[in-house]
N, C-alpha and C positions, 0 to 999 in steps of 0.2 A: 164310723165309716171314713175311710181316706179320704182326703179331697184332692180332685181331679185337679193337675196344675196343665195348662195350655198357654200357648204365647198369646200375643195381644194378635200378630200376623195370623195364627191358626184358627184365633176365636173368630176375627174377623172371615174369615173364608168360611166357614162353617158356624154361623150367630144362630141357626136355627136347629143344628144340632146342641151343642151349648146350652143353649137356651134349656131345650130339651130334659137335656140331662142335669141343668139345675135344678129342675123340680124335681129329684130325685136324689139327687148327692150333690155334696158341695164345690165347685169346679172355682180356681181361682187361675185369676186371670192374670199372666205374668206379662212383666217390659222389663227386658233389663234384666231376667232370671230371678226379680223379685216381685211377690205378688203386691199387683197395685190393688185390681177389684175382686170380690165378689159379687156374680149377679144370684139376688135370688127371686122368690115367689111375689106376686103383688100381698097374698095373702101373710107373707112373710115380714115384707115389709109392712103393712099396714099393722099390723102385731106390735109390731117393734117400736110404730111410730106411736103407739094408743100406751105403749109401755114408758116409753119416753116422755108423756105429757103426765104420765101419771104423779098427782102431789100428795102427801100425806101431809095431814094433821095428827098434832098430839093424841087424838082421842084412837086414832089408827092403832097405836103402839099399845104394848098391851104392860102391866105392871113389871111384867119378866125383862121386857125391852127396856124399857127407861132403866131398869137397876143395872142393866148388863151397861147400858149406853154409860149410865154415871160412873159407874167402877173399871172403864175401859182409861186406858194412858198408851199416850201414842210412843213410841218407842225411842230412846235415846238420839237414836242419828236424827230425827225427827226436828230436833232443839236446831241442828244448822238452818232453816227455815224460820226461826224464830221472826226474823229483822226483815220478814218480806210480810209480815202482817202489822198492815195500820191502825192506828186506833183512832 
């Protein structure tokens, strides 16, 4: 689904329409012709937020993961980043 782009002036004149129709499709909220926010669901955020705290442990990962993880290499241009990790 598209997402609805609206000025920050239009959202503000119509917050309960807006509102509205975020629980429905994604409406982003421009300043400046660029999107600053999106508002969504409580239910949406509180999702997001239960997703965000989530921590795995090794035992999470399954045999398939750990061999993909160790036989992964980050890619060439990767190496300019070298000399910003500490030891």
């Amino acid at each position: 689904m598209d997402t609805l782009k609206v000025s920050a002036a239009e959202f503000q004149r119509n917050i309960g329409r807006y509102q509205d129709l975020a629980l429905r499709r994604p409406v982003a909220v421009t300043r400046n012709r660029r999107e600053s926010t999106v508002p969504i669901s409580r239910e949406d955020y509180e999702r997001l937020k239960r997703r965000d705290r989530q921590v795995l442990g090794l035992e999470d990962f399954t045999v398939a993961d750990i061999a993909a993880l160790e036989a992964s290499r980050s890619p060439a241009e990767a190496h300019a980043y070298d000399r910003e990790i500490k030891d």
